[in-house]
N, C-alpha and C positions, 0 to 999 in steps of 0.2 A: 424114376419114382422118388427118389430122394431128394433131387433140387424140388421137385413139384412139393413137395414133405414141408421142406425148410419156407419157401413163398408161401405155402399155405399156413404156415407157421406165422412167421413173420406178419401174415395179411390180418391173423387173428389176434397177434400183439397190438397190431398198430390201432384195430378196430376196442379193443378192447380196452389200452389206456386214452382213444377217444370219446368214448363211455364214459371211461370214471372220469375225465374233463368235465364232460356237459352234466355227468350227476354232481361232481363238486360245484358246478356252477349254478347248476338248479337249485341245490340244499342250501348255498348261500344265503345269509340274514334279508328278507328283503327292505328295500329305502323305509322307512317313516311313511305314512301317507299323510298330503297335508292337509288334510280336516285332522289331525288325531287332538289339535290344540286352537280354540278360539282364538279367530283376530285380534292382533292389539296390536294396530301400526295409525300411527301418526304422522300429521306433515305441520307442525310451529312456523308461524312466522312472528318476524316483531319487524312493526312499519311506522309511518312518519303519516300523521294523520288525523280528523278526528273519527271518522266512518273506514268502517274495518272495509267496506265496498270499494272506497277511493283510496284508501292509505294506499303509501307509496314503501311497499316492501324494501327495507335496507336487510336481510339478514332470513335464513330462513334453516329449518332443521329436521331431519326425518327420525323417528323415535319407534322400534319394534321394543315389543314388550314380551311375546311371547312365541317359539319358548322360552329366546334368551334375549336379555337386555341387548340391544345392536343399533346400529343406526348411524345417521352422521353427527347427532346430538354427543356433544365434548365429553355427556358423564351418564350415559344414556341407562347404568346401575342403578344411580342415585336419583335420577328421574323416573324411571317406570316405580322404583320403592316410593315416592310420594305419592302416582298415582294409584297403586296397589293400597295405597293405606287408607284414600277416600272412595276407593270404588270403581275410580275412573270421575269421579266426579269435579273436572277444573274449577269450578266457581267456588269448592270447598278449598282451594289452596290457595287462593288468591286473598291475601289479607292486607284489607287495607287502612285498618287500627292498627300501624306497627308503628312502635318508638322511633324509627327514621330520622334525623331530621333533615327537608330536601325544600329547598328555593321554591319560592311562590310563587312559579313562571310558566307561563301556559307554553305549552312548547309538547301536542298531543302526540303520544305514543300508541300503535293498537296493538296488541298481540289477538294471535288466531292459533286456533287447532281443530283439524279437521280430519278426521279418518274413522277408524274402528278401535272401541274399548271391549277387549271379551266381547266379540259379536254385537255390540249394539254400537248403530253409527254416534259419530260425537262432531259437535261444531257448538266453537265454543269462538265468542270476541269479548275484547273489553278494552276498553279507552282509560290511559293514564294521564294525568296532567304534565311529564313530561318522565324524562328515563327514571333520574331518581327515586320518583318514585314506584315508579315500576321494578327496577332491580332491587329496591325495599320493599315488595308485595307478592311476588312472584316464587322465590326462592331457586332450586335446582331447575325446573319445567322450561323458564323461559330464560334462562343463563347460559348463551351460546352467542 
C-alpha cells in the first residue's frame, strides 16, 4: 500500500506541475495582432529613364513606417519623419525651387514609390532632368 501511496504521489506531482506549465503558458502575454497598426510599407525605386513604365531600375529600397521605422532604406527614421510630416503625401516633398546648382544636361532620372501610406495605397512617379537634380529635390525619401 505504501509504494502504491508514493506512485500515486508522485503521478499527482507530475500531473500537477503539468498544469501549472500549460497554465503559465496559457496566462502568457499574447503576440500583437497585426491589424492593431495601419500599413505603411513602401517599395522606392530610382531608374534611368524618361517614363517611370520603361525606366531602367539602377537602385531600389523598401521603407516600413509602422510601427517601427525598418526596411532596407539606409536611414529609414529620417525617412518615414518626412513622410509623417506631409501625411504620406510624396509630391509635398519633392521640391523643385531648390538653390541647387546642377548642369543643364538632360540625362532623365525617374523615382517611384508604391505600397501603402496608413492604409491608403500610394503610387507615386516623377521625372528629373538628370541625378543632380534629383538628390537636390528629393531629400532623405529617395537617398539610397
Amino acid at each position: 500500500m505504501r509504494y502504491a501511496t508514493k506512485g500515486l504521489g508522485l503521478s499527482a506531482a507530475l500531473a500537477a506541475a503539468f498544469l501549472a506549465g500549460t497554465a503559465a503558458t496559457a496566462t502568457a502575454a499574447p503576440a500583437e495582432p497585426d491589424g492593431l497598426y495601419a500599413p505603411s510599407n513602401l517599395v522606392l525605386t530610382i531608374g534611368e529613364g524618361e517614363d517611370p513604365s520603361l525606366a531602367t531600375v539602377q537602385r531600389s529600397a523598401v521603407l516600413s513606417c509602422s510601427p517601427t521605422s525598418d526596411g532596407s532604406h539606409p536611414e529609414p527614421g529620417k525617412a518615414c519623419a518626412e513622410l509623417r510630416s506631409v501625411d504620406g503625401d510624396i509630391a509635398s516633398l519633392v521640391n523643385t525651387d531648390n538653390d541647387g546648382v546642377c548642369p543643364m544636361i538632360w540625362d532623365p532620372i525617374v523615382v517611384t514609390a508604391e505600397g501603402v501610406w496608413e492604409g491608403r495605397k500610394v503610387s507615386y512617379a516623377h521625372t528629373f532632368p538628370n541625378a543632380c537634380v534629383m538628390e537636390n529635390s528629393t531629400g532623405a525619401l529617395f537617398s539610397f
